[in-house]
C-alpha positions as CSV (number, residue, x, y, z in Angstrom):
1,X,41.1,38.8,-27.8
2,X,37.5,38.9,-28.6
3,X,36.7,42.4,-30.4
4,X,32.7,43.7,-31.8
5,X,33.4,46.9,-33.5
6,X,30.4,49.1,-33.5
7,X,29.6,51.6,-36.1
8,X,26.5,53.3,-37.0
9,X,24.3,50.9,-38.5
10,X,25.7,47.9,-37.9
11,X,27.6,45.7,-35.8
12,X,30.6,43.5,-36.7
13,X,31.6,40.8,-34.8
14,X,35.4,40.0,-35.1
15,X,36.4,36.5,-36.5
16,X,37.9,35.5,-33.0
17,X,34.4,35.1,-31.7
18,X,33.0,33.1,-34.2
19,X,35.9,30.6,-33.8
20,X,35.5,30.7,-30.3
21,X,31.6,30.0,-30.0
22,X,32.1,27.2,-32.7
23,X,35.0,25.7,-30.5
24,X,33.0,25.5,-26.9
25,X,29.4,24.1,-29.6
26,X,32.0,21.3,-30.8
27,X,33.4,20.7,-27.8
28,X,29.9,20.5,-25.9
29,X,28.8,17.9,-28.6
30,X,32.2,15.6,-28.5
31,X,31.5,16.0,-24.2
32,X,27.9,14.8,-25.2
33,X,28.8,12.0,-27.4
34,X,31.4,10.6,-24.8
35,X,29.4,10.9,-21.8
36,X,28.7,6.9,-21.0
37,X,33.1,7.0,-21.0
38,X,32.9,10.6,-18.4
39,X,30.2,8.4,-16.2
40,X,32.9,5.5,-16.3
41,X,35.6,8.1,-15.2
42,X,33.0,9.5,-12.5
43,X,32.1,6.6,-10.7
44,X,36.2,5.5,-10.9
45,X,37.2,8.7,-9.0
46,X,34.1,8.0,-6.8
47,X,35.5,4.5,-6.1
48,X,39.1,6.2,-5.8
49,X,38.4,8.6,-2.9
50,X,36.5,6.1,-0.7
51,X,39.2,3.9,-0.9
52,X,42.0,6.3,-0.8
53,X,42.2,7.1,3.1
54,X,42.7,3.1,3.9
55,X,45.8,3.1,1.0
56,X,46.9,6.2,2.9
57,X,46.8,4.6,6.9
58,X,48.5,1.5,5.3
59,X,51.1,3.7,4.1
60,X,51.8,5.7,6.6
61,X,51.4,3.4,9.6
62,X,52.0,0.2,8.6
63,X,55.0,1.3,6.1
64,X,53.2,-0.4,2.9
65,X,54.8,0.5,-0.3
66,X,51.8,2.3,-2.3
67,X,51.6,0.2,-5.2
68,X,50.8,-3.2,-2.6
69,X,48.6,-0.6,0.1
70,X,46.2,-0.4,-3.3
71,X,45.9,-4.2,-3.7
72,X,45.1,-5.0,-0.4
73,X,42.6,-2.4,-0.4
74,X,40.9,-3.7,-3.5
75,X,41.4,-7.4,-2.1
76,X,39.6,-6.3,1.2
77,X,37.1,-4.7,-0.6
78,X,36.4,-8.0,-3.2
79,X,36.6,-9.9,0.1
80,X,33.8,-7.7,1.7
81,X,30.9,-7.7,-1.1
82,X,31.7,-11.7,-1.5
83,X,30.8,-12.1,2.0
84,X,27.7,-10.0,2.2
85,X,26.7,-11.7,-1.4
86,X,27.5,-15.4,0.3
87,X,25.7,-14.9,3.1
88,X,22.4,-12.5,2.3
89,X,21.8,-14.4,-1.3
90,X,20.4,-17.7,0.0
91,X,18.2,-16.6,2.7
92,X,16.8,-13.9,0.3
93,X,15.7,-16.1,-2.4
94,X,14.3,-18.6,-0.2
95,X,12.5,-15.6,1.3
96,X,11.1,-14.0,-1.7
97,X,10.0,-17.3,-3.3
98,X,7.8,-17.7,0.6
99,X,6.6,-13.8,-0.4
100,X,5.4,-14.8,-4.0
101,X,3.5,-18.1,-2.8
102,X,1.7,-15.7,-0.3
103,X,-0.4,-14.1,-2.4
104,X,-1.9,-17.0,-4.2
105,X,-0.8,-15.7,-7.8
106,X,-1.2,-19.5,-9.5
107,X,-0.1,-18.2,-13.0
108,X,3.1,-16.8,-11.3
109,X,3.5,-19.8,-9.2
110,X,3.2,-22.1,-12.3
111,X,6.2,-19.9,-14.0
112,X,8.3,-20.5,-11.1
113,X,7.9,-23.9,-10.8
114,X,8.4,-24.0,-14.6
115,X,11.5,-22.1,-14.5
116,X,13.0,-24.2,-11.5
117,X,12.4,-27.4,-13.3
118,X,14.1,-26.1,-16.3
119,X,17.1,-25.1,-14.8
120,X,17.6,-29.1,-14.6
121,X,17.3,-29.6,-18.3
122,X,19.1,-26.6,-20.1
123,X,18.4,-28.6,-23.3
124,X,14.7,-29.1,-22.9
125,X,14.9,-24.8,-22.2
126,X,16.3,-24.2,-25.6
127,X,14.1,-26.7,-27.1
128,X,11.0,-25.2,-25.8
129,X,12.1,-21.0,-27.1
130,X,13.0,-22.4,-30.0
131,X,14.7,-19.6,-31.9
132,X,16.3,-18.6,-29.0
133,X,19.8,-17.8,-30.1
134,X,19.1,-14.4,-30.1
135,X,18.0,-14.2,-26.3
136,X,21.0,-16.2,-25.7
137,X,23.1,-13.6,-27.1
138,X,21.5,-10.8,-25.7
139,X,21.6,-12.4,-22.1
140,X,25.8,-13.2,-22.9
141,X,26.2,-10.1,-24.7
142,X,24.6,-8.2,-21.2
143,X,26.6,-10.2,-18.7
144,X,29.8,-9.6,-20.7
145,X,29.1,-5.8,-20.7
146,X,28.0,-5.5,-17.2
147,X,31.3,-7.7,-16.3
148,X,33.4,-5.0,-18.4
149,X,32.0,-2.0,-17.4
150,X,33.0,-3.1,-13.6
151,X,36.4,-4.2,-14.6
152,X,36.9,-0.8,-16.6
153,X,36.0,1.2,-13.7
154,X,38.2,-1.1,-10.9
155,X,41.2,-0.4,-13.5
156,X,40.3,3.1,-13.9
157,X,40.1,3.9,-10.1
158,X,43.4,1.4,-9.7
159,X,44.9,3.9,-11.9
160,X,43.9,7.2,-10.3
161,X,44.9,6.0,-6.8
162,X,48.3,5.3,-7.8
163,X,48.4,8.5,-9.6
164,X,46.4,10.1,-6.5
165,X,49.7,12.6,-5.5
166,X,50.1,13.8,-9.0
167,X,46.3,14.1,-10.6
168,X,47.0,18.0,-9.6
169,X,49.6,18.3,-12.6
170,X,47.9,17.2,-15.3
171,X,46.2,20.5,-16.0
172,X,49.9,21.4,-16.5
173,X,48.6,21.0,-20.0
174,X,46.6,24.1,-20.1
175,X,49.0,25.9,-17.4
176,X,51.8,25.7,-15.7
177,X,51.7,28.5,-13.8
178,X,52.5,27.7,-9.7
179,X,49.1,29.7,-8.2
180,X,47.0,27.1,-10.6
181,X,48.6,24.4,-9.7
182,X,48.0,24.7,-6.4
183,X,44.3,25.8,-6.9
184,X,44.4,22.1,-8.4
185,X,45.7,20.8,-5.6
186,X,43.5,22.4,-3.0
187,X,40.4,21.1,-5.4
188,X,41.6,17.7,-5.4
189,X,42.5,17.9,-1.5
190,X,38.7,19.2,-1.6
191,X,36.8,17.1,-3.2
192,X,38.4,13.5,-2.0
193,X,37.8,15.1,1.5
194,X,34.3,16.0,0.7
195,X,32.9,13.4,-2.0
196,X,34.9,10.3,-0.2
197,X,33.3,11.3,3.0
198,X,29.9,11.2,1.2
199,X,31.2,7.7,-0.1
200,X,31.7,6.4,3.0
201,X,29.1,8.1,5.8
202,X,26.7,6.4,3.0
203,X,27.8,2.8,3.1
204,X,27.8,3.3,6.6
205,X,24.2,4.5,7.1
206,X,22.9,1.8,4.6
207,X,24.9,-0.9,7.2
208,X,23.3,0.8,10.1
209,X,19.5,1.2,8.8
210,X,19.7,-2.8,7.4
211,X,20.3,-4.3,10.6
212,X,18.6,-2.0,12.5
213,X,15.5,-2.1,10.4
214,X,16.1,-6.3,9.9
215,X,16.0,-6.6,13.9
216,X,13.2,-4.1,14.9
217,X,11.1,-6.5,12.2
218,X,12.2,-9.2,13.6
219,X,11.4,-7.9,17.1
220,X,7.6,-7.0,15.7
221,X,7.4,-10.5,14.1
222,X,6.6,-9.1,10.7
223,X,7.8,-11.8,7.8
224,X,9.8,-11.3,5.2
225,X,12.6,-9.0,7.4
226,X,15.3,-9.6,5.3
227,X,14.3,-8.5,2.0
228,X,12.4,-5.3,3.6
229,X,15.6,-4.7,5.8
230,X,17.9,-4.9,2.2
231,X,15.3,-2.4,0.2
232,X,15.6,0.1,3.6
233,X,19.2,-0.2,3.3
234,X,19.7,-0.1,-0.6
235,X,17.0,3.0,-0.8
236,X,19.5,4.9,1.6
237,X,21.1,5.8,-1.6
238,X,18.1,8.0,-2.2
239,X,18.6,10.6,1.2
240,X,15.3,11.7,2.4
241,X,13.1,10.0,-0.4
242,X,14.5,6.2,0.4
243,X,13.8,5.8,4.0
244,X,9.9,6.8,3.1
245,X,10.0,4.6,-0.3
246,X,11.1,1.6,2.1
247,X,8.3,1.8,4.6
248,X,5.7,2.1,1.9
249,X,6.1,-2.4,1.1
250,X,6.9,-2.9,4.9
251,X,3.3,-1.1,6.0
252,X,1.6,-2.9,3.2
253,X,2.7,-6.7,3.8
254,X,2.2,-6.2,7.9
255,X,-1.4,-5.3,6.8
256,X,-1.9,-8.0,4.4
257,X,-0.5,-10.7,6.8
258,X,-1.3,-9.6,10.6
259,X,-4.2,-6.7,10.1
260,X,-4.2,-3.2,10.8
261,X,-2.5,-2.9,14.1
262,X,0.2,-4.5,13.4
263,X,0.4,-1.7,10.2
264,X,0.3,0.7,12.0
265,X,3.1,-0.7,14.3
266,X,5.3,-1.4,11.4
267,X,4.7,2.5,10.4
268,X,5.3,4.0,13.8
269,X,8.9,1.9,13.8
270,X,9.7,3.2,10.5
271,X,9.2,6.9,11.7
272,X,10.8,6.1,15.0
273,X,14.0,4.5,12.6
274,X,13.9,7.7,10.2
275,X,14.0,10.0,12.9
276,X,16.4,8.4,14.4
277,X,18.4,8.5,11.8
278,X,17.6,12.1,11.0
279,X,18.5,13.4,14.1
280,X,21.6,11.5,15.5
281,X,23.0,9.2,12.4
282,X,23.2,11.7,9.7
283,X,24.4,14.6,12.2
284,X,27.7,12.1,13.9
285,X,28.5,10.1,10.4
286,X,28.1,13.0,7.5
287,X,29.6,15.9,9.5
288,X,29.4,19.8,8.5
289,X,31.6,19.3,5.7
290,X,29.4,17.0,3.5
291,X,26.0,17.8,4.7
292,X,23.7,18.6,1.9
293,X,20.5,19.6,3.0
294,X,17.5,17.8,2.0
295,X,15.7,19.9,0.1
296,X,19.0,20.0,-2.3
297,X,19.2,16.4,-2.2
298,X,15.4,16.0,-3.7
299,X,16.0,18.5,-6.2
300,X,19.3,17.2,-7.4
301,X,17.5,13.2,-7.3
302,X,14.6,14.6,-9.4
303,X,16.9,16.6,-11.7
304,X,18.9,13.8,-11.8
305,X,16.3,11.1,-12.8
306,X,15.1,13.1,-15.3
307,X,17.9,13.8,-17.0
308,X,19.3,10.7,-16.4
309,X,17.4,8.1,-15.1
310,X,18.4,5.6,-12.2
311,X,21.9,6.3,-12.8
312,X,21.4,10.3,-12.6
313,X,19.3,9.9,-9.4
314,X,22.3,7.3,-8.0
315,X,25.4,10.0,-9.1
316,X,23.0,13.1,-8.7
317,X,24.4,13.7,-5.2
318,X,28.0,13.3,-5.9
319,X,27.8,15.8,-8.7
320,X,26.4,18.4,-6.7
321,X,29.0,18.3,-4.4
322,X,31.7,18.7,-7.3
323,X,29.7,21.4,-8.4
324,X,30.1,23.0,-4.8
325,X,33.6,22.1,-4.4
326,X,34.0,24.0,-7.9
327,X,32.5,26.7,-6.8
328,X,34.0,27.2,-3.7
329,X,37.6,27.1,-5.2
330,X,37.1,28.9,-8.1
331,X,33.8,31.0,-8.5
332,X,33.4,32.5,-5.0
333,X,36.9,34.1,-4.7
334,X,36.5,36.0,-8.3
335,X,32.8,36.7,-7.8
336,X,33.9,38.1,-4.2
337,X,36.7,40.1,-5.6
């Protein structure tokens, strides 16, 4: 198709490759420009495959037609983070206010006071900010898009579950012959094995390390365990960097509040958790197939940050396994060949 006829001087390039180049430069800018919508689509198929194996037991053992196996799965899930929400939120704020009057901050502790006596006169708060109709909107006009970016992804992921058998044939629209759509198939197959086991070893080593981490605090007496047990938990997100992040505020406040000994307890039970974890969590709940080493999974979270920030250290993971999955399906076999 392409063709650069050579002669003696020069070079011609044949109009097919100008075309061509031009194509893949405005298809690499419309990609650009449409990336927050690919991110949406990303985290909907990430929400799809760790929800997928449930829909499939309810289907096939308890005889649930698809369409309901997909709203009791969302239902149990809605159910789950209200629980967790409901019963970690109160004990966490009354814990962190106890943290903030620790350290004897009295400008701080005269801006929470202020704020707590406000929220009993919403007029007076207006009042006192004055031209505050634009904060107002911006804090409505946040909410809202947080709130619709969540709901776009749950109907997004609703979507792709219940067109789970079939996502396979939709590159029918670039081929249709039978060997690529079975590639498809086996990348699909792949991936939801693969990035859904990811999914779900992580929720389950964030569950693990929380109440692990909340009770050995307990145990040492340190205050504050349910805030440091959260951070250990959500930092588990981050393999290999979160569980040292975590111990860094745990060290610091056993220090500040019971001396030196009891720091160096607090770090000797945060090793003891990690390697732990290190050695028989990460082994028996990630298994061969999605084990990514940890030197990878720095480089891919700093790559990630900095391309990206917070959300391409959070996704930086997940992408890396697509791009293995893609490799292995596609690249290796023509490379080998």
């Amino acid at each position: 198709m392409f063709k650069i006829i050579r002669r003696k001087n020069a070079v011609e390039i044949s109009p097919s490759i100008v075309v061509f180049a031009v194509s893949l430069l405005l298809l690499l800018y419309f990609i650009f420009l449409i990336r927050s919508i690919i991110i949406l689509l990303f985290m909907s198929f990430i929400i799809m495959v760790a929800l997928n194996p449930l829909v499939r037991r309810m289907e096939g053992k308890l005889r649930f037609p698809r369409l309901l196996s997909i709203v009791i799965a969302y239902v149990l899930l809605f159910i789950a983070i209200s629980s967790v929400l409901a019963l970690l939120v109160p004990p966490l704020a009354t814990e962190l206010y106890g943290f903030v009057k620790t350290f004897q901050l009295p400008w701080l502790q005269d801006q929470l006071s202020n704020f707590t006596l406000n929220l009993n006169e919403v007029g007076n708060l207006i009042d006192r900010f004055g031209s505050s109709a634009n904060t107002l909107y911006s804090i409505v006009s946040s909410t809202f898009s947080g709130v619709f970016t969540v709901f776009t992804i749950m109907v997004m992921s609703f979507y792709l579950m219940l067109d789970r058998r079939n996502l396979h044939l939709r590159i029918a629209w670039f081929t249709q012959r039978k060997e690529h759509l079975e590639q498809a198939k086996d990348f699909i197959d792949s991936l939801e094995y693969q990035l859904g086991g990811w999914v779900r070893g992580q929720i389950i080593l964030m569950l693990v390390i929380g109440i692990l981490t909340y009770i050995g605090l307990l145990l040492l007496g340190l205050p504050y365990a349910l805030p440091l047990a959260l951070l250990a938990a959500s930092l588990e997100i981050l393999p290999n960097l979160g569980p040292t992040l975590a111990a860094v505020p745990a060290v610091v406040i056993a220090y500040i509040t019971a001396g030196p000994l009891m720091g160096l307890f607090t770090l000797l039970f945060y090793i003891l958790v990690q390697q732990f974890e290190n050695n028989l969590l990460v082994p028996k709940i990630m298994k061969d197939n999605v084990d990514v080493s940890p030197l990878i999974s720095i480089v891919s979270i700093l790559i990630g940050l900095k391309l990206a920030g917070v959300i391409g250290a959070l996704l930086a993971i997940p992408i890396y396994i697509i791009l293995r999955t893609i490799y292995s399906t596609w690249v290796k076999d023509h490379l080998i060949d």
